[in-house]
N, C-alpha and C positions, 0 to 999 in steps of 0.2 A: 888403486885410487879408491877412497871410502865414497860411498854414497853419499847425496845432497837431499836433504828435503826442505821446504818452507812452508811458511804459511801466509796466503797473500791475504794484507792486512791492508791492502789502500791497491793503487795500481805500479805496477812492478814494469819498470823501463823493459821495453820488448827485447833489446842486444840481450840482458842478461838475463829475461826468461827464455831465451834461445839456447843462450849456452847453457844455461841451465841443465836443459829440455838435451842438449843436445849430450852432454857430460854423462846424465843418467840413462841415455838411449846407449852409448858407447858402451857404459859398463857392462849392461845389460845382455850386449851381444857378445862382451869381451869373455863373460860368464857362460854364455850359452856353446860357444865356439869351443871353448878348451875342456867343457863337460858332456857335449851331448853326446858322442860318440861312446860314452859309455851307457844309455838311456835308450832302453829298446823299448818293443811294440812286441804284445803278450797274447799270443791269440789262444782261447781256452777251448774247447773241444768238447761238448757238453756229454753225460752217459744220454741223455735224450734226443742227439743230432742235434740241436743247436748250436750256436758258439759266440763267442761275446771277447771283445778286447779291451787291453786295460795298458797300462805301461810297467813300464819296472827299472831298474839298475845295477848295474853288477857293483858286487862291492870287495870283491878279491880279483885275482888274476887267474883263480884258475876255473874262473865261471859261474862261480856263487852269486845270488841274485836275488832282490827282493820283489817281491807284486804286492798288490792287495785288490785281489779279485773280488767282487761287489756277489758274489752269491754262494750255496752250497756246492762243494768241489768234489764230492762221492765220486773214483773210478772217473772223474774229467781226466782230459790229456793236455799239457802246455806245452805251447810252440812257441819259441822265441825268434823272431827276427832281426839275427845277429849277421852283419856282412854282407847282406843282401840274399840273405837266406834262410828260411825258416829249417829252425834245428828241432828236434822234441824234447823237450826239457826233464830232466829225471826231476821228480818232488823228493826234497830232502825234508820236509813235512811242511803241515796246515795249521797255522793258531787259528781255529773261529775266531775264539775270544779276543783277539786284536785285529784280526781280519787279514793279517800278513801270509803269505806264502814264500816259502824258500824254497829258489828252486837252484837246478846247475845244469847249466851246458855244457858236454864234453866233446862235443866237435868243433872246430872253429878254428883258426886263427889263433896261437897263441903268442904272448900273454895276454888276456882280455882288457882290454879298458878299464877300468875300476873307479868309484866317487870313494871318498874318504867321509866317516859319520863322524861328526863334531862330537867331541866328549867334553868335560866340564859341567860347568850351571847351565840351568836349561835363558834360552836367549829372552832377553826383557821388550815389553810389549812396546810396538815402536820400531823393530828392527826389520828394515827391508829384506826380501827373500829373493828369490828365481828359481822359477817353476819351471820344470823343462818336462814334455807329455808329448803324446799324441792326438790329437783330438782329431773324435771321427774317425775316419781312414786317409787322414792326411800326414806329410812328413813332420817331425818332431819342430816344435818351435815353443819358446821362453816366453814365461808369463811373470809380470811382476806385481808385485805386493810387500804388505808388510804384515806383522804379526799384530793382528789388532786386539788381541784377548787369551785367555786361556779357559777352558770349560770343561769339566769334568761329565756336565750333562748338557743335552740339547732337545727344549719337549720333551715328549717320554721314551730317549734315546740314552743311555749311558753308557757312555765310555770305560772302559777296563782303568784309565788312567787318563790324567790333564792331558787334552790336545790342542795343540795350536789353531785358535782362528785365523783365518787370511783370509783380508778384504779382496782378495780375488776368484771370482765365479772360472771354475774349470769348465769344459765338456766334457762329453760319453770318451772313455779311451784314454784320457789324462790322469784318469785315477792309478795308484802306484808310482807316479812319478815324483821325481827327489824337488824339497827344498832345498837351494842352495843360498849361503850367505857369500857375501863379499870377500872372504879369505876361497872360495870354493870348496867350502865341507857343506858335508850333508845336515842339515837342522833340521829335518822331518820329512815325514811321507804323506802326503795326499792319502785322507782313506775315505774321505768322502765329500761332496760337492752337495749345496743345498738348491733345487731349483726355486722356491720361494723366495731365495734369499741371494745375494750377489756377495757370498763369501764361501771357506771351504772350511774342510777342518783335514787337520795333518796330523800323525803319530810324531812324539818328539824321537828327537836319532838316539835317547837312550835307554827308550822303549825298544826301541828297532834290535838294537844290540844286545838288550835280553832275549828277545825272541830267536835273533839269531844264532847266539851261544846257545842256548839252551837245545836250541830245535838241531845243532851240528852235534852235541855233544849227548843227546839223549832220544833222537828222535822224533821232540815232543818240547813246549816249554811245560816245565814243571813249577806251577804255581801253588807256591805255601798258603797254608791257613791254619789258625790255631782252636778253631770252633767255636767263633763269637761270631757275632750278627750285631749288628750298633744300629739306633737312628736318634732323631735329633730331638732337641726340644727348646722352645723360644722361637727367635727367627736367627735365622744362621747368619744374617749380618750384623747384625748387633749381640745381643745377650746367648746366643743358641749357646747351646749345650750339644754333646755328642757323648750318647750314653749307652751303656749294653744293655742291649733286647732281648737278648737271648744268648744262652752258654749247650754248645751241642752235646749230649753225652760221648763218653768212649773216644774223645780228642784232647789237643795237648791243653788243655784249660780244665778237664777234667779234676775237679779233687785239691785242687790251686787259692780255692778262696775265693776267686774273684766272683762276683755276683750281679745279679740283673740289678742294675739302675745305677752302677759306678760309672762316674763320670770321668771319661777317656781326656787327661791330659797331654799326655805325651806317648808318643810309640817310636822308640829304639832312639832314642834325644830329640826328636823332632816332635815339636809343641802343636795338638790337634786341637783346630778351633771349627771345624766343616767337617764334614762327609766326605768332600773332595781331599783333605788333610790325611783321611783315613784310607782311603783309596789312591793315590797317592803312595801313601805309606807300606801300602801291603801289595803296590805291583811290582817290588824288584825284590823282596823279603824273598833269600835263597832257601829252599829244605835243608832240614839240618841245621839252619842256621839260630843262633840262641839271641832272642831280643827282648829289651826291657820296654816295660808295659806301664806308665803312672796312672792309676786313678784317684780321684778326689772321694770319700767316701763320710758323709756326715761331715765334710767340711774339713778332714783330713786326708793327707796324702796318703799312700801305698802304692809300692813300689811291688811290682812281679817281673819273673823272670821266664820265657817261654820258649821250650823247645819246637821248630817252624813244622809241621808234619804237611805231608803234601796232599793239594788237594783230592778228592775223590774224582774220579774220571767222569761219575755219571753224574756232578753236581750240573744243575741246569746253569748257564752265564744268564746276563743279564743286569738288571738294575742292580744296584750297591745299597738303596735304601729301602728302609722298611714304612711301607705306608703307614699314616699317624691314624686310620681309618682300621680299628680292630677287625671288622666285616670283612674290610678287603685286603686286611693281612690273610686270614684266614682264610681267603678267594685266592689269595697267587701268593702264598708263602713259598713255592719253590720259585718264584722269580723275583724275589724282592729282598732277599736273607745280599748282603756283603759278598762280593768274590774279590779274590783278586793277593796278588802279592807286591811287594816294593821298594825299593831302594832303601832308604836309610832307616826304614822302619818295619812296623810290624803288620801280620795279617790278620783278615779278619773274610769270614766267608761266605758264602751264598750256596744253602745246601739245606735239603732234609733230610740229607744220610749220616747215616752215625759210622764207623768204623774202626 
């Protein structure tokens, strides 16, 4: 049964804000009932004797799992409480830069429980979710919400990629746990809770699934860049521009033509009018992979073609944009240079290494 929402515009007859009330409480437990048993409690083991808990979900059956641990995980140790049992979880690796941890249980009950990650277009603003966490040291229970926005930055917080806002405020411990929509797939991951503010922000699930893949198949996500650096000019809501800053020597842009102040229209078909457009653009771009590049250049097109090279290990993450402030470019140029790779499009990076 799909979800109900309204909008009270006058006074709303009680029988039918009851069922209402009543219709969307049912779903909500009907979602939480036949998913939480797949939705554990993640307790991290710090290298300094502290320890800190968060949630997570398996997303295979042979004990594959996602978190997103809220700090640095150097030599930590993860204990999942699967069955009513804390098991020690091998880490199948760490993305900082998305905040995700993969890990896997091999003791346990099998076949594991498992959520299934939505694939498709990412879901439009307006769409109810359920949160299922733990919050505190209490047992798991469903939070509802809906996806009120999408933001690639928050203050001076930037995202590796667009994440879901949801106007619902989590607790300590809820973090890593799965958005579910009304078919019960996973539409994102809780990676962070704002206490200012009475919403969250969640990883979309096809973030999730790059992180994933990559992190089973390599160790590590392997995120492309071609050695460009972009920022903006105008105001990005109306007339802005999105144009190159900088071309890094000894990478795949090298020797290409392309040049500082082309103005970035499209990467790999998908039409760039933002920084989030670009970013975006360049977090699912595979190594190896060959993407086309338009820029606008004196008022004419050009069209390039770039092979994706992967990024440098010791590139600093962080911001995607370059401060319009020359002083304080020159102040934090290794945290303000583009990172990042992307789905239908192309990269652009965050680095002051050459290689």
């Amino acid at each position: 049964m799909p979800f109900f929402f309204f909008l009270v515009l006058g006074r709303l007859p009680l029988i039918g804000a009851e069922s209402l009330f009543d219709t969307i409480g049912r779903e909500v437990n009907k979602i939480f009932e036949e998913n939480k048993n797949a939705v554990v409690r993640v307790r991290i083991e710090h290298r300094n004797g502290g320890e800190s808990f968060c949630s997570g979900f398996f997303i295979s059956s042979e004990g594959v799992l996602v978190t997103a641990p809220d700090s640095q995980l150097t030599d930590s140790l993860f204990y999942v409480d699967y069955n009513a049992q804390w098991h020690l979880a091998k880490v199948i690796g760490i993305d900082e830069r998305s905040g995700v941890a993969v890990l896997q249980v091999e003791e346990g009950p099998k076949p594991f429980p498992f959520l299934k990650l939505a694939y498709g277009q990412e879901i439009p603003t307006g769409t109810p979710v359920v949160g299922i966490g733990y919050p505190y040291n209490l047992p798991a229970c469903p939070s509802f919400g809906l996806v009120v926005g999408k933001d690639c930055e928050y203050l001076n917080h930037f995202f590796p990629t667009t994440h879901y806002r949801i106007n619902t405020k989590v607790n300590p411990g809820q973090i890593g746990g799965p958005l579910i929509n009304s078919k019960g797939l996973v539409v994102g991951m809780i990676t962070m809770s704002l206490k200012e503010e009475e919403w969250s922000y969640a990883l979309p699930s096809k973030a999730i699934r790059k992180v994933v893949d990559d992190t089973i198949r390599y160790g590590k996500v392997r995120y492309g860049w071609v050695g460009v650096a972009v920022t903006k000019i105008g105001r990005e809501e109306t007339s802005g521009k999105v144009v190159v800053a900088r071309l890094f020597p000894n990478t795949p842009v090298s020797g290409s033509g392309l040049r500082e102040g082309d103005i970035v229209v499209s990467i790999n078909g998908k039409k760039i009018t933002s920084l989030s457009d670009v970013m975006d653009a360049s977090f699912f771009v595979s190594v190896g992979q060959k993407i086309p590049v338009k820029v606008l250049r004196d008022g004419k097109p050009i069209q390039f073609e770039f092979l994706v090279g992967e990024r440098p290990i010791d590139t600093p993450s962080g911001s995607t944009i370059l401060p319009n402030n020359p002083d304080e470019l020159k102040k934090n140029w290794s945290q303000s240079l583009p990172v990042s790779t992307s789905p239908m499009t192309a990269p652009v990076e965050k680095t002051n290494n050459t290689h």
